[in-house]
C-alpha positions as CSV (number, residue, x, y, z in Angstrom):
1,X,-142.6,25.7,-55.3
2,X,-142.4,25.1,-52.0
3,X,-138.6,24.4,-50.1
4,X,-137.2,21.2,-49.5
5,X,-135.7,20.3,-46.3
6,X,-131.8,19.7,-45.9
7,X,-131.2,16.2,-45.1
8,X,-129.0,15.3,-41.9
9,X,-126.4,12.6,-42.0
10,X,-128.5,9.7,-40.3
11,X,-126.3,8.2,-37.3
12,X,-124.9,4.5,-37.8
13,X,-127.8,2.3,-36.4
14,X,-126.5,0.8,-33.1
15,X,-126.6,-2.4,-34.5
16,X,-123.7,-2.3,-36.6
17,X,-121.3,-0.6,-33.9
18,X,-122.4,-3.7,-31.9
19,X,-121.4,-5.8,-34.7
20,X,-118.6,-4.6,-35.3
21,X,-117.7,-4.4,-31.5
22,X,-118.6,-7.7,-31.6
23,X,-116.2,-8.8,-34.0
24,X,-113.0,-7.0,-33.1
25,X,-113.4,-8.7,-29.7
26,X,-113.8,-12.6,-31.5
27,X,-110.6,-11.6,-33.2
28,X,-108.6,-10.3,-30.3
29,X,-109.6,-13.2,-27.8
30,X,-109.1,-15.7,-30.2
31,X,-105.3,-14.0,-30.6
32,X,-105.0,-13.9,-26.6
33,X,-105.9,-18.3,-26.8
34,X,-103.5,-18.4,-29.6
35,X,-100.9,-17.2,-27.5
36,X,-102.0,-18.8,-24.5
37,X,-101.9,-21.9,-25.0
38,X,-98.7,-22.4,-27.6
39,X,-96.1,-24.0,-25.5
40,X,-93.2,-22.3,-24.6
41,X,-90.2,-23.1,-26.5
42,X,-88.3,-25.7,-25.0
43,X,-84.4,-24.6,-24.3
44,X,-81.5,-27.1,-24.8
45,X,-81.6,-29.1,-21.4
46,X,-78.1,-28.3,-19.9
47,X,-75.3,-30.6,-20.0
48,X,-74.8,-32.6,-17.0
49,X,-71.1,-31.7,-15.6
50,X,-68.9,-34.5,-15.4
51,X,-66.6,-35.0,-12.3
52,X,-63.2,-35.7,-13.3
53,X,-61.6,-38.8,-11.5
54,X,-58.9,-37.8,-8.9
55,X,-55.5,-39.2,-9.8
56,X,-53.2,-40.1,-7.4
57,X,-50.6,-37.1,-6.5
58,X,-47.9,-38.0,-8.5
59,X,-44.5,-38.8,-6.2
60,X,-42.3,-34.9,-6.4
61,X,-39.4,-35.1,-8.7
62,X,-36.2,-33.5,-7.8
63,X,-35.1,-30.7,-9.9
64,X,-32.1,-31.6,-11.3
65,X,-29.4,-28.8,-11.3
66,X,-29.3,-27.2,-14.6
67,X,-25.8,-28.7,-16.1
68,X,-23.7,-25.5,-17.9
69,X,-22.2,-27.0,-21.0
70,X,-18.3,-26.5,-20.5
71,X,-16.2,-24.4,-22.4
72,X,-12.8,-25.8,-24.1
73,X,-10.4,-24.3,-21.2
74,X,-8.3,-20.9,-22.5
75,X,-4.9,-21.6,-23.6
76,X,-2.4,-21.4,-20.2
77,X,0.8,-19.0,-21.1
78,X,3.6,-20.3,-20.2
79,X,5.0,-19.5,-16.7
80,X,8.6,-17.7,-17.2
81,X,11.0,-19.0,-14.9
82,X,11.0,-16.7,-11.6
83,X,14.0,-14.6,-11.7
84,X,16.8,-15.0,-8.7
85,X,15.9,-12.2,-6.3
86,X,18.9,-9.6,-6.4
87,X,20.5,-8.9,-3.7
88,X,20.1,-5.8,-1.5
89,X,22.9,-3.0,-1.0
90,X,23.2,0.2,0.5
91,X,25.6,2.8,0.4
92,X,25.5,5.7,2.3
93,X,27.7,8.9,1.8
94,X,29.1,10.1,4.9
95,X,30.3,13.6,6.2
96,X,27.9,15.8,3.5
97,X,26.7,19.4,3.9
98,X,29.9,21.3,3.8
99,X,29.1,21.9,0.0
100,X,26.3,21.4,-2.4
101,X,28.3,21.0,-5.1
102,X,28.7,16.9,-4.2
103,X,25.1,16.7,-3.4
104,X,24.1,17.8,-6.6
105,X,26.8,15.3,-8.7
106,X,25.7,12.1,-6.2
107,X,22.1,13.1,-7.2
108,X,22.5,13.1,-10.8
109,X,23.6,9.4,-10.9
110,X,20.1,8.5,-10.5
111,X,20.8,5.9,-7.6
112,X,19.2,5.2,-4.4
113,X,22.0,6.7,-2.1
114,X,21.3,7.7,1.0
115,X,23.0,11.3,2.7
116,X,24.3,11.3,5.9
117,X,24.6,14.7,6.6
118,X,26.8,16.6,9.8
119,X,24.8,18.8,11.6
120,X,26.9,22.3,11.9
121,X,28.3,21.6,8.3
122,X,27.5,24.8,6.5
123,X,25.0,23.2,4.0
124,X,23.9,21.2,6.0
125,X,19.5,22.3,5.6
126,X,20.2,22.7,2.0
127,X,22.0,19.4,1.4
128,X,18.8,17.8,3.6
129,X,16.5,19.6,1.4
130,X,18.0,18.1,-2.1
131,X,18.2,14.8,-0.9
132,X,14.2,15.3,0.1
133,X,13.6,16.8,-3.2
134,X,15.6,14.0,-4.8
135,X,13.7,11.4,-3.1
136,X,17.3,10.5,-1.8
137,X,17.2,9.3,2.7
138,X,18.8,11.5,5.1
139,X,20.3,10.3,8.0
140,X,22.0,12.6,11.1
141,X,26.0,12.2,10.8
142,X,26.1,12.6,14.9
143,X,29.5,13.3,16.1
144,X,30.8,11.3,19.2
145,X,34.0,11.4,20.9
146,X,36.5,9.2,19.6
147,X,40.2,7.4,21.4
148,X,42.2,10.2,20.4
149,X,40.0,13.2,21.1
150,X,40.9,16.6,21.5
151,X,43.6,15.8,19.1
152,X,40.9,14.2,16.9
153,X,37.8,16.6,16.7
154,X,34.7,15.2,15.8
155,X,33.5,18.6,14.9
156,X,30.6,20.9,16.5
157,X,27.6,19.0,18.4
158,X,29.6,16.2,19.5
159,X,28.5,13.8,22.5
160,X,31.4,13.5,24.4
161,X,31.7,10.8,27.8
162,X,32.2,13.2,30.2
163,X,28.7,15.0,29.4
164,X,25.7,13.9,31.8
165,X,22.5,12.6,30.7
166,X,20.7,16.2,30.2
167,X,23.5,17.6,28.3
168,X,23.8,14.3,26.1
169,X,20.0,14.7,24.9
170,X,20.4,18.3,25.0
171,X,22.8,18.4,22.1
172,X,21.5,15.2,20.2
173,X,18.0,17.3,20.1
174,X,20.1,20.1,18.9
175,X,21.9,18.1,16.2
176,X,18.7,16.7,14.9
177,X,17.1,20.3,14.3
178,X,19.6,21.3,12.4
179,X,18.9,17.8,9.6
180,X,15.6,18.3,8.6
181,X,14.3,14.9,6.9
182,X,16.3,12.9,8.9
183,X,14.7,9.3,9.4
184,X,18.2,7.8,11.2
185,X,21.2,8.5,12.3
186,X,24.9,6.8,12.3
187,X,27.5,8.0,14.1
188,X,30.9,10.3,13.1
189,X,33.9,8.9,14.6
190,X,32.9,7.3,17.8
191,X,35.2,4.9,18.9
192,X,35.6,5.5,22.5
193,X,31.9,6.4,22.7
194,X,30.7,3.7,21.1
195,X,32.4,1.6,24.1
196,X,29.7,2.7,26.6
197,X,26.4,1.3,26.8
198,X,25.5,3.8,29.8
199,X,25.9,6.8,27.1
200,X,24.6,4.9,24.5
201,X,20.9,4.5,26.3
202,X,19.6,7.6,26.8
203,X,20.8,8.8,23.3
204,X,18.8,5.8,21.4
205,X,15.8,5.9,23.8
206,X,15.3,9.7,22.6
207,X,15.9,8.1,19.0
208,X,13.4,5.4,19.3
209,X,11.2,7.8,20.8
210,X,10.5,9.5,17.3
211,X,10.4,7.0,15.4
212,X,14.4,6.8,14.5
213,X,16.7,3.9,13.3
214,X,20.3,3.7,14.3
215,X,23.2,2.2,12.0
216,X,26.2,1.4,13.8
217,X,29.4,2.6,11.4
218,X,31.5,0.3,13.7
219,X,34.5,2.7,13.6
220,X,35.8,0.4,16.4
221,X,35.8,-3.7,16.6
222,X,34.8,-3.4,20.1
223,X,31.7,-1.2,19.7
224,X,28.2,-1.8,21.5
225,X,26.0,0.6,19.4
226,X,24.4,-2.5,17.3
227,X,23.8,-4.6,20.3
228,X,22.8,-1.9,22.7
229,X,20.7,-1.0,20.4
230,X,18.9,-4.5,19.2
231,X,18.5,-4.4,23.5
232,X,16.4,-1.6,23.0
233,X,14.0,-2.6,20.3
234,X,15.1,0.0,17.4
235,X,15.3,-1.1,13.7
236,X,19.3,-0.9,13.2
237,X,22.0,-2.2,11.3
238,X,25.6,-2.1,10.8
239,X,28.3,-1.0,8.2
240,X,30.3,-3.7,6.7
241,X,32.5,-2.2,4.1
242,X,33.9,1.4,3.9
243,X,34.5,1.8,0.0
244,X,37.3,4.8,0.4
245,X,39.4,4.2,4.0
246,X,42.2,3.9,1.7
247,X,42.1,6.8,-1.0
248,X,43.1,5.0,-4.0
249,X,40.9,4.3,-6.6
250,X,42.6,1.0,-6.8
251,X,41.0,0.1,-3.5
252,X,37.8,2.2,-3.8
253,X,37.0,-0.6,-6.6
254,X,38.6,-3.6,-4.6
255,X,35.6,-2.8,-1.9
256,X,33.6,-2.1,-4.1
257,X,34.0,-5.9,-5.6
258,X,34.1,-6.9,-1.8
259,X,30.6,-4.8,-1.5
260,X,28.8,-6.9,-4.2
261,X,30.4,-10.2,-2.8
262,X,29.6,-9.8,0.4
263,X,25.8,-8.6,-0.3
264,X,25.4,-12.6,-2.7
265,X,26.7,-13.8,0.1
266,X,24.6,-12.5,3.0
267,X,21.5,-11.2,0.5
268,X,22.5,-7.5,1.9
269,X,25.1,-5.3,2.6
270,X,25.4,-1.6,3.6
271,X,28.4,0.2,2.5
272,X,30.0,4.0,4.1
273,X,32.0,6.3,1.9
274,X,32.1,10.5,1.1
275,X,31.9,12.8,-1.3
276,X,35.3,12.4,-2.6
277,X,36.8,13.2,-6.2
278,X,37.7,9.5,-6.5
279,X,34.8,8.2,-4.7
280,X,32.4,9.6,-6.7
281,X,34.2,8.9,-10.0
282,X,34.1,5.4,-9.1
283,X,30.4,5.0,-7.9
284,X,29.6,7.3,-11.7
285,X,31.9,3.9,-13.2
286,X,30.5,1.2,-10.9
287,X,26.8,2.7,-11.8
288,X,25.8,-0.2,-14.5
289,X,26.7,-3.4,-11.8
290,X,25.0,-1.5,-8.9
291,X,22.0,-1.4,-11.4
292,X,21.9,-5.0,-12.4
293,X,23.8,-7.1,-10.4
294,X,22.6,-5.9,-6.9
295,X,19.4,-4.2,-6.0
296,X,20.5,-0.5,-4.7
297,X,17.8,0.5,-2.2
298,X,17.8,3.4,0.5
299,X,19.4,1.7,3.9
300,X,15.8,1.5,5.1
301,X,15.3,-1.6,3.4
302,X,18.2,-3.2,4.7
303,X,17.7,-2.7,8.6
304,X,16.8,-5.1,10.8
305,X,13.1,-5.4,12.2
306,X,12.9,-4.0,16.0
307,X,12.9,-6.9,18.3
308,X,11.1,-6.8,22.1
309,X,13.7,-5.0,24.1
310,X,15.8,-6.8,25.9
311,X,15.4,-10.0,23.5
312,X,18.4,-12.2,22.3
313,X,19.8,-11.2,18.5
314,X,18.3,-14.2,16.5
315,X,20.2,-16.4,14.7
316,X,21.2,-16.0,11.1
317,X,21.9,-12.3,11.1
318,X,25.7,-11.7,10.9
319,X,27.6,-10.6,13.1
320,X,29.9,-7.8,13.1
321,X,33.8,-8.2,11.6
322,X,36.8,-6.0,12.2
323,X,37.2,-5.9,8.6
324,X,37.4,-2.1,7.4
325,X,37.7,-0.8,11.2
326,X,38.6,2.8,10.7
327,X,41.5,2.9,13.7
328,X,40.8,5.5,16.5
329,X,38.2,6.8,15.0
């Protein structure tokens, strides 16, 4: 039997590839005119902006200033009546530094006494040093010559009138070293010194100098050591009532009453006495009054203010009385 040939796939005829060539292209160029000519999609026209009408600028107001509501106003104390000021005394204890067993009972009464301390007395930088520590004033106790010298002896380091000017500030420098603390002095018997301006000049120049005060203790009625020195510009002052010339306690407390008068009547007063038995028993009795009816102060506060040398004492300060005058002294 004789063999058959295999058959081969026969190709597509060309006609239908061109068909279907054909046909694809119909399709996609009638998708391409579909797409063509739809019209776009219209979008929301936008909204024409509208101009707001100017107003006219209105006329600038004036801030008012912000108004804190008030508070109901605190209740007022009442004002206490103002006291009476007291008036001022000082009392200064003469002739200390020989012991400092009287230093040490004067310091204990808690008052604000002031020591006036001799300079060659043989306590004299230890009595200086209590008072200091005490917060107590010290003052130089200068001896100067008084009417009945030789026969009345001031003591070592006096300024006597026959000395020249040299010697006079060489032994006031002297006396000075030997009271540490001192911020014044007052001067121990005096009564013929006190008479001479000429003596009294260089002595409160070299005072004023360094810063010192001078209290006059007007041992005699005719004394110039409170005007001379006012002339000279220094703060000073004077004694008006020695509480023991008479050594009685009856009259250590009638000056003492006379103290406290004469300090209501004047608004101070500076008072001299020393370290005696009855003197100080009488200032430990008189402690309570010179608390509360007077102000005790350090005689600082009771000086007079330095006026321009050379210028007139004012008016209203009072003068000096022979009341208390310790005779020849």
């Amino acid at each position: 039997m004789p063999r058959r040939k295999k058959s081969q796939k026969a190709a597509p005829p060309l006609r239908r590839v061109l068909w279907t060539l054909g046909a694809g292209g119909v399709v996609f160029a009638f998708l391409v005119g579909l797409w063509w000519g739809s019209p776009a999609p219209k979008l929301p026209a936008p909204k024409p902006k509208v101009q707001a009408k100017q107003s006219a600028p209105a006329p600038a107001v004036k801030a008012q200033p912000t108004v804190k509501e008030a508070k109901p106003p605190l209740p007022v104390p009442p004002v206490k009546p103002a006291e009476p000021s007291l008036p001022l005394v000082a009392i200064i204890i003469d002739d200390m530094g020989h012991s400092l067993d009287p230093a040490r009972r004067l310091a204990a009464l808690g008052l604000p006494l002031t020591f006036s301390i001799l300079p060659y007395a043989a306590q004299a930088k230890a009595v200086a040093r209590l008072a200091q520590d005490k917060g107590l004033e010290v003052m130089l106790h200068l001896p100067m010559e008084p009417k009945g010298y030789p026969g009345q002896n001031p003591g070592q380091g006096v300024l006597l009138c026959g000395m020249s000017q040299e010697k006079l500030l060489e032994v006031l420098r002297e006396d000075l070293k030997r009271v540490p603390h001192a911020v014044g002095v007052n001067n121990h018997m005096g009564s013929r010194f006190s008479l001479r301006p000429d003596l009294l000049r260089p002595v409160l120049l070299e005072l004023k100098s360094r810063g010192l005060f001078y209290l006059d203790s007007f041992t005699s009625a005719d004394s110039q050591g409170l005007a001379s020195a006012r002339g000279l510009g220094l703060r000073t002052g004077r004694r008006d009532v020695f509480l023991d010339h008479e050594a009685s306690r009856e009259a250590i407390d009638f000056q003492m009453r006379r103290l406290l008068q004469l300090a209501r009547e004047r608004g101070k007063a500076v008072a001299i006495g020393h370290p005696r038995p009855l003197t100080m028993q009488a200032l430990e009795e008189w402690a309570p009054q010179l608390r509360t009816q007077v102000r005790l102060v350090g005689v600082l506060k009771v000086l007079e203010s330095p006026s321009p040398p050379g210028q007139a004492h004012q008016p209203g300060q009072s003068p000096p009385t022979q009341q208390g005058v310790k005779a020849g002294q």
